[in-house]
N, C-alpha and C positions, 0 to 999 in steps of 0.2 A: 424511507423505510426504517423501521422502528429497528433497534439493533434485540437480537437473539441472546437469553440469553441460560439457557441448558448444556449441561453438561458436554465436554468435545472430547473426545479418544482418539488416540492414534494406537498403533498395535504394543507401542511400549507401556503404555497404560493397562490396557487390556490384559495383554500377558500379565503383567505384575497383580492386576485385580485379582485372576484365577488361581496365578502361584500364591497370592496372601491367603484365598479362600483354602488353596489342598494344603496349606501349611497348618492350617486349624487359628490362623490369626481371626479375630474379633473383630478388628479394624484395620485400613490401609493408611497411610500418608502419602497425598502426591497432589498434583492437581491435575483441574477437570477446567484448566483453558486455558492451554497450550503455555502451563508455566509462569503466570500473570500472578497465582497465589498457592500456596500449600495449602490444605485441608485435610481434616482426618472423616473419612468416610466407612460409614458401619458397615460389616460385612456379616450376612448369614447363608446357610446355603444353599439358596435358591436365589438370592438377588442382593444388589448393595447400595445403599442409601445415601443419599446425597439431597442435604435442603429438605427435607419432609417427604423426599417420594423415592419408589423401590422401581431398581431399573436391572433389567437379566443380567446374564456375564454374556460378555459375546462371545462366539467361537472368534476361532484366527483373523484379524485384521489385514488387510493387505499395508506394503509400506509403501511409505512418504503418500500417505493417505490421513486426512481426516475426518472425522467421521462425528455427526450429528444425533441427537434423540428427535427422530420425525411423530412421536407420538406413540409411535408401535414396535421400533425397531433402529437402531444404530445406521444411517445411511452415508454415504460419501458425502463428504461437500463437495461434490463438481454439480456441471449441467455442460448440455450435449444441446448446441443451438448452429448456428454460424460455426463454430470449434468448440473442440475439449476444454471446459475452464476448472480448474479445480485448487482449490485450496493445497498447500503441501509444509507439513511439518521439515523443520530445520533443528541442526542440533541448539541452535540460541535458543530458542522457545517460541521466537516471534516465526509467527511463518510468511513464505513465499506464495506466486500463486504461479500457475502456467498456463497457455494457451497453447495447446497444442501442443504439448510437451516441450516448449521453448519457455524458459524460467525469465519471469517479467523483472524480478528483482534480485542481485545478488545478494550470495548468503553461504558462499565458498567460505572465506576470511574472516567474514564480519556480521553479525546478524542485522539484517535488512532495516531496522530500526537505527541502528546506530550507523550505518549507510549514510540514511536519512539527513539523521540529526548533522553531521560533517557537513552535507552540502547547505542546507538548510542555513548552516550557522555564517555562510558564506554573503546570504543576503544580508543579515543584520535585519532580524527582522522584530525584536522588540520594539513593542508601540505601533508597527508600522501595521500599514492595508495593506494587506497579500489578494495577489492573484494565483489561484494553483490552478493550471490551465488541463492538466489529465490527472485526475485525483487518485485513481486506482486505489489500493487498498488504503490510503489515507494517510501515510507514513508524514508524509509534506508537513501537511497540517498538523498530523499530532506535534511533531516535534516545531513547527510556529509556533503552536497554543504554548507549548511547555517554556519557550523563549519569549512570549510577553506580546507575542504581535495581536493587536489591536482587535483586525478583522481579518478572515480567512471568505473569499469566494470561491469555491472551490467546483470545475465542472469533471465530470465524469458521464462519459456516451453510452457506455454500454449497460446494460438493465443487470447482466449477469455478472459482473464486475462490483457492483454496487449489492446484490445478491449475497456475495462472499463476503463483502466487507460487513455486509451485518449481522455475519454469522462471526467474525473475527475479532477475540473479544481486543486484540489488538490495535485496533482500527479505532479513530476517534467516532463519538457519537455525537453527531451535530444539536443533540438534546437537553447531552449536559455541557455544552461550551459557553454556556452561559450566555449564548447568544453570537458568539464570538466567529461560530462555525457555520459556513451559509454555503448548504451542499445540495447540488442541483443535477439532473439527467439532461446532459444535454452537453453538444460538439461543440468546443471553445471558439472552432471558426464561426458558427452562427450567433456565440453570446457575444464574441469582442467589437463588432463594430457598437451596438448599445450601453457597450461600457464607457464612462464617462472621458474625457481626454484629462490626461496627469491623475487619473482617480487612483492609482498606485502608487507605492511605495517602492515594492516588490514582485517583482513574479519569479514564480518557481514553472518551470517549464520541465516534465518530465512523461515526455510524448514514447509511444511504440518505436522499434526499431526502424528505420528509415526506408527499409525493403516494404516497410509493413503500413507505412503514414508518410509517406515523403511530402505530403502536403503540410503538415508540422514541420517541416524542418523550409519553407522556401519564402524567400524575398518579400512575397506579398505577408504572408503569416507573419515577419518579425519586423515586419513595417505596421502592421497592428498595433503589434507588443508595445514599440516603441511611442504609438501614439498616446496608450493608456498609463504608460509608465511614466512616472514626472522627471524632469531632470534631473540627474545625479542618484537613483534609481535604480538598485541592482535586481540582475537577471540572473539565475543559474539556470542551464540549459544539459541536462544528461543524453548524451549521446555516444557514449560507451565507444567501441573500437569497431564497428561496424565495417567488415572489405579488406581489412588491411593484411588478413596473412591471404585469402582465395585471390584478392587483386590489385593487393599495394595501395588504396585506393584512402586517400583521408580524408574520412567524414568529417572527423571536429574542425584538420583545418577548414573546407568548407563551409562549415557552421561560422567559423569563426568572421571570415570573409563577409559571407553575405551577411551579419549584424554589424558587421561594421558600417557596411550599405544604407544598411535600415538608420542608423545614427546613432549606434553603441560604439563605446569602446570596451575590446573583448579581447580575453587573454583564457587561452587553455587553465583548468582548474579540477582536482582531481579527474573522473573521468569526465567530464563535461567541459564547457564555456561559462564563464563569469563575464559577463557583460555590463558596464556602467551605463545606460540614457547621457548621452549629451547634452 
């Protein structure tokens, strides 16, 4: 999917457009995605200018909403399928997304990018072949590409997942990675048995909450992993603190256990497992 790429609002853009326009300003300063660049756009009073074309002012925006030009009119980036998926501004600039009003990436402390790049820098993944086994908005990858890594395989299931991400000027664009970036639809459990044995370097493993894909987190799944991944071979595996205050219940140690199984050695690392191939 070819990434979007038209101006994005969220309601602090919008208010600030209309307060520059009742100010009698000429022009605003800010940017039109989600923060990525400053620009100065002309304002007159009926509409404000951006790249060669004249776009309304919008009434009130709803918050931790972002919002698209569909051609006619400023729309939300969500879609309503299987669940609620929608795009959500952060105060970093990079944004989050949710399903169902459960937030996929954190963005409390740290902005979701820089998240990223922490675990990401875990693998060591200059030069090397990545596996990113749930691509979601793309975070993984952006920050491999930016760290030297070779090649990025990256799968992502969901059509409406990959929807956002080519609406998010954040998200890498498989178009210009120079080749680098190889992003596909499709459930990592049906690409890995075709994937080559030791054809990795690295995998980045950052699957849904465990209530939500408990099939990414089991025995068979990181017996896969382990076959694609070459010896000595690092794994990061995000699995956040899932159970632990409703049922005392530890997922990572679990995680931790069964990759040992699979024939990693694995040791807790920020919120996730850091796992060596044997």
């Amino acid at each position: 999917m070819a990434h979007a790429n038209g101006p994005l609002l969220t309601a602090a853009e919008a208010d600030a457009l209309r307060a520059a326009r009742d100010a009698g300003a000429g022009t605003w300063d800010g940017s039109l995605d989600l923060g990525r660049h400053r620009e100065r756009i002309r304002l007159d009073a009926q509409a404000w200018h951006w790249r060669g074309q004249a776009y309304p002012y919008p009434g009130p925006l709803r918050p931790r909403t972002v919002y698209a030009w569909d051609g006619a009119e400023f729309v939300p980036l969500a879609r309503y399928g299987r669940a609620l998926i929608k795009l959500v501004p952060t105060a970093w600039g990079v944004p989050t997304f949710e399903i169902d009003g459960i937030k996929m990436l954190p963005s409390a402390r740290v902005s979701p990018l820089e998240d990223a790049r922490r675990k990401v820098a875990l693998v060591q993944p200059a030069g090397a072949r990545v596996l990113d086994t749930c691509g979601g908005l793309g975070y993984f990858a952006a920050c491999a590409l930016a760290a030297g890594a070779a090649r990025i395989d990256s799968c992502e299931k969901d059509a409406d997942v990959l929807w956002l991400r080519a609406h998010n000027p954040w998200s890498p664009d498989p178009q210009a990675s120079g080749g680098r970036l190889h992003l596909q639809q499709a459930d990592v459990r049906d690409v890995l048995p075709r994937l080559p044995e030791a054809g990795y370097d690295a995998v980045l493993h950052d699957p849904p909450r465990f209530g939500i894909a408990g099939e990414l987190y089991a025995l068979e799944f990181y017996r896969g992993l382990a076959r694609v991944l070459r010896r000595g071979g690092r794994l990061f595996h995000y699995v956040g603190s899932p159970n632990r205050l409703t049922s005392g219940r530890d997922v990572p140690g679990e995680v931790l256990r069964r990759l040992e199984r699979a024939g990693f050695r694995a040791e807790r690392a920020l919120d996730g497992v850091l796992a060596v191939r044997r």
